[in-house]
C-alpha positions in Angstrom: -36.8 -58.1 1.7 -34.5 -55.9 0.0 -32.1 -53.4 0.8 -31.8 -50.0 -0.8 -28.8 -48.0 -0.8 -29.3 -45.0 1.5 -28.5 -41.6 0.5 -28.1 -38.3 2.2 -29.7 -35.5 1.7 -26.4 -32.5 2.2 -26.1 -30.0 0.1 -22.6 -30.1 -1.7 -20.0 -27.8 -0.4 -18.9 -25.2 -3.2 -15.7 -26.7 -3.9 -16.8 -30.0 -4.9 -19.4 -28.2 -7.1 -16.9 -25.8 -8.6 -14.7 -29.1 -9.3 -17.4 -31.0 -11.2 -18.5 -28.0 -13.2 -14.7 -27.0 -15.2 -16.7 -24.0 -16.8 -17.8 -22.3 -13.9 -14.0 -22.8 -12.6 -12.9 -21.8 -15.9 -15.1 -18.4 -16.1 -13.4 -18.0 -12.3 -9.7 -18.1 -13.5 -10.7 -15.6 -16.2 -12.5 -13.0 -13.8 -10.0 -13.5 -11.4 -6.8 -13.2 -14.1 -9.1 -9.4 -15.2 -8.6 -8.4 -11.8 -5.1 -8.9 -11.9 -4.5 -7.2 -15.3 -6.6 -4.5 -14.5 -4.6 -3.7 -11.1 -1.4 -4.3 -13.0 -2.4 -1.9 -15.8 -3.3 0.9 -13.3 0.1 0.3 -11.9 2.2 0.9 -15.5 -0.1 4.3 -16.0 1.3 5.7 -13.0 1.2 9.6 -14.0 4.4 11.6 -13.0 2.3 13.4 -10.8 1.3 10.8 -9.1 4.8 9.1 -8.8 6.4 12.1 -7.2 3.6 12.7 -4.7 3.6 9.2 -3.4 7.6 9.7 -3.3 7.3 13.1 -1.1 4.4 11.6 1.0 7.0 8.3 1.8 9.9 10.8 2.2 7.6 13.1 4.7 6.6 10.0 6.3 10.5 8.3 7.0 12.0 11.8 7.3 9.6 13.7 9.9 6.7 12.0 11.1 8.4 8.4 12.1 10.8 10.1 14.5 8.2 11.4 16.0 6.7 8.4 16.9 9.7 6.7 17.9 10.6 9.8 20.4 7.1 8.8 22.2 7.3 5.6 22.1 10.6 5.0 23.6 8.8 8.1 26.5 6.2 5.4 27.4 6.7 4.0 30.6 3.4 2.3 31.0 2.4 -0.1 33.9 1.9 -4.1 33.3 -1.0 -4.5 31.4 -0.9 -1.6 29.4 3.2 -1.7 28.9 3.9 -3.0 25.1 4.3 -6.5 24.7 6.9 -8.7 23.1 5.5 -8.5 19.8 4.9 -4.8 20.0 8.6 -3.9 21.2 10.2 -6.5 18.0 7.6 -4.8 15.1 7.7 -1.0 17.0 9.8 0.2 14.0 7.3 -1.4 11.6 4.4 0.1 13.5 5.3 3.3 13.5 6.6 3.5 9.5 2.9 2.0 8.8 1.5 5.0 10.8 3.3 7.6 9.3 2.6 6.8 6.1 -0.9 6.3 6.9 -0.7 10.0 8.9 0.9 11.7 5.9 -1.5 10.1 3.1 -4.7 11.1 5.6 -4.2 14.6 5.4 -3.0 17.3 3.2 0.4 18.7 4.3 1.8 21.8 2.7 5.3 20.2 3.0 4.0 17.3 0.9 2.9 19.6 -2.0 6.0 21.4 -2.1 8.2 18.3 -2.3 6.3 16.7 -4.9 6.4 20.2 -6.9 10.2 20.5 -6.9 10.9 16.6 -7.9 8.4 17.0 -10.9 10.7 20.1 -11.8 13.8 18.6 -11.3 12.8 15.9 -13.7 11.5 18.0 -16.1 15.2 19.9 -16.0 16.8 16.4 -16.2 14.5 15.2 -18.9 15.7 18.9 -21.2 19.0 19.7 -20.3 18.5 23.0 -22.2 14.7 24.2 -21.3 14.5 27.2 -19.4 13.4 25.4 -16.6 16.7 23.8 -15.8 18.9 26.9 -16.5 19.8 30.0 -13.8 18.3 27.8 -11.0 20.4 28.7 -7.6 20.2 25.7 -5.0 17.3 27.0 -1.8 
């Protein structure tokens, strides 16, 4: 009578796979390390355009919409269950900066448009002290 060595029949998890196999975890590291460089290049080529919008939305968002917020906030005088919580009234401030920005990136606001205009012009008069752009301009 002999005695053979059982074996079972599970698939290998992924891991282990990936760990016996140093090309496929090697072809991995490279896609993954694209990713990276390619959101880090899109980064860099940030247009001035783009720059001073995202500046005027994040000023919009601090400066007028987040006060807002906090003005209703501190009006809520909700029962038990549906008063804020702990964790709520610690991270309120937090909350409300991510909603503003997120209200002020969702839709187009006139304000925004106009903010992002005049930075782009005042860099342009900062980047050529004698352009016509930057001379007989009267503060508004």
């Amino acid at each position: 009578m002999t005695i053979e060595p059982m074996t079972l029949n599970t698939p290998e998890p992924a891991a282990l796979r990936v760990m016996q196999e140093p090309a496929g975890l090697l072809a991995q590291q490279r896609s993954f390390s694209e990713v990276l460089s390619q959101a880090g290049a899109r980064q860099d080529h940030a247009t001035p355009e783009s720059e001073a919008r995202q500046a005027a939305e994040d000023f919009v968002a601090m400066a007028f919409v987040q006060p807002v917020l906090k003005q209703l906030r501190e009006t809520n005088h909700a029962a038990a269950p549906f008063a804020p919580g702990k964790g709520e009234q610690q991270f309120r401030a937090l909350m409300d900066a991510e909603i503003a920005r997120k209200v002020v990136r969702a839709s187009d606001w006139p304000l925004v448009d106009r903010l992002a205009q005049r930075l782009l012009e005042h860099r342009q008069s900062k980047a050529a002290p004698g352009s016509p752009a930057g001379q007989g301009r009267t503060n508004e």
